[in-house]
C-alpha positions as CSV (number, residue, x, y, z in Angstrom):
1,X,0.0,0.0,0.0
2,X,1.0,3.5,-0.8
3,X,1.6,5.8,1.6
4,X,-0.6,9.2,2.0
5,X,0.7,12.3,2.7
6,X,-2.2,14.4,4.1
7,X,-1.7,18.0,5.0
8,X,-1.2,19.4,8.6
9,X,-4.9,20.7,7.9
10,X,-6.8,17.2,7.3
11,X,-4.4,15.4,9.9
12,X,-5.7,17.9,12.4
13,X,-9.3,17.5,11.8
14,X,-9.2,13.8,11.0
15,X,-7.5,13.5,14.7
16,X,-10.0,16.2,15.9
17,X,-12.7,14.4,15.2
18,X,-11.4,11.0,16.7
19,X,-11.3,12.8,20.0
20,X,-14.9,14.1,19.6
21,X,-15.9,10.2,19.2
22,X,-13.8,8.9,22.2
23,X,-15.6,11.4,24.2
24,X,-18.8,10.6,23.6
25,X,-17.8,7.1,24.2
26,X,-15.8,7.9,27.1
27,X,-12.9,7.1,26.5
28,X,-11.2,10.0,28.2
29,X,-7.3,9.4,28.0
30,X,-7.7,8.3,24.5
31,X,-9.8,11.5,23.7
32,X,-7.4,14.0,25.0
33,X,-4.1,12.1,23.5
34,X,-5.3,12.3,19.8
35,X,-6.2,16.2,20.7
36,X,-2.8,16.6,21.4
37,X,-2.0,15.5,18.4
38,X,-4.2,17.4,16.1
39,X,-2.7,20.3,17.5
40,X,1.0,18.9,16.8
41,X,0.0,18.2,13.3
42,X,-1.4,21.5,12.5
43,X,-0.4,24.2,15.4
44,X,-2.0,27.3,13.2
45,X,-5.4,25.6,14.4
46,X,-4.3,25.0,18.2
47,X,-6.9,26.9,19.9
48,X,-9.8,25.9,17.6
49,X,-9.1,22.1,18.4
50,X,-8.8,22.8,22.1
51,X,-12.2,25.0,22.2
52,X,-13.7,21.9,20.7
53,X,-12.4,20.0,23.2
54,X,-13.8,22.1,26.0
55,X,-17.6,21.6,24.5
56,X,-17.6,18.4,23.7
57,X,-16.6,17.9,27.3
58,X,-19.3,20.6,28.2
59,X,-22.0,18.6,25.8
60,X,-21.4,15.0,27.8
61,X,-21.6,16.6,31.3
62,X,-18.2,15.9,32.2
63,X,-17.2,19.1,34.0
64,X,-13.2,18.3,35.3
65,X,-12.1,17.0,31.8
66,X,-14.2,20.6,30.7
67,X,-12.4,22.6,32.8
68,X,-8.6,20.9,32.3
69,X,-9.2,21.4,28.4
70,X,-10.3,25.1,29.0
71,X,-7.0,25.7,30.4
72,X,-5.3,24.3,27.5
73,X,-7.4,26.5,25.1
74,X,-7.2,29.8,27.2
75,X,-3.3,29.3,26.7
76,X,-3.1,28.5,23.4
77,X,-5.7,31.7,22.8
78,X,-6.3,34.2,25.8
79,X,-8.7,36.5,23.9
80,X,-11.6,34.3,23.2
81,X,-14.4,35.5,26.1
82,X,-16.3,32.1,25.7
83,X,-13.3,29.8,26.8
84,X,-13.1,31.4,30.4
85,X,-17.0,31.1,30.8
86,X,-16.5,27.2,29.9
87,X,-14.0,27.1,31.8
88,X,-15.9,28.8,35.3
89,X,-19.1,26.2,34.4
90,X,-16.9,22.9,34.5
91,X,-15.4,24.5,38.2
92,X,-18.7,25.3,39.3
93,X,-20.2,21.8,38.3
């Protein structure tokens, strides 16, 4: 079989998207380890990824794993509003 070479753009939503499945199947460690590595393979859409992250985590009810990806969107982007409210609803829950 011939290898593919996809672009940092598809790797990151093709990983992306795994980690939306494996947390609404929760399979927590798994989700957050193929996040991490969407945003390896295409860094330019970190904090997109990451805010994803935070509402899938917000959408399941899981308010810890909500929070802790917050704080890894909020650093890679400080200026979006939303992220700190996400990130005050998974401490309060």
């Amino acid at each position: 079989m011939a290898q593919q070479n996809r672009t940092p753009e598809v790797k990151g939503i093709g990983y992306s998207s795994l980690g939306e499945i494996y947390i609404r199947t929760n399979r927590i460690p798994e989700a957050e380890e193929v996040f991490d590595i969407a945003v390896k393979a295409n860094p330019s859409q970190a904090a997109v990824y990451l805010r994803n992250e935070t509402i899938f985590f917000y959408q399941v009810g899981n308010g810890q794993e909500q929070a802790e990806a917050a704080d890894k969107a909020i650093a890679a982007d400080p200026t979006r509003a939303s992220l700190y409210y996400f990130k005050g609803q998974g401490l309060a829950s």
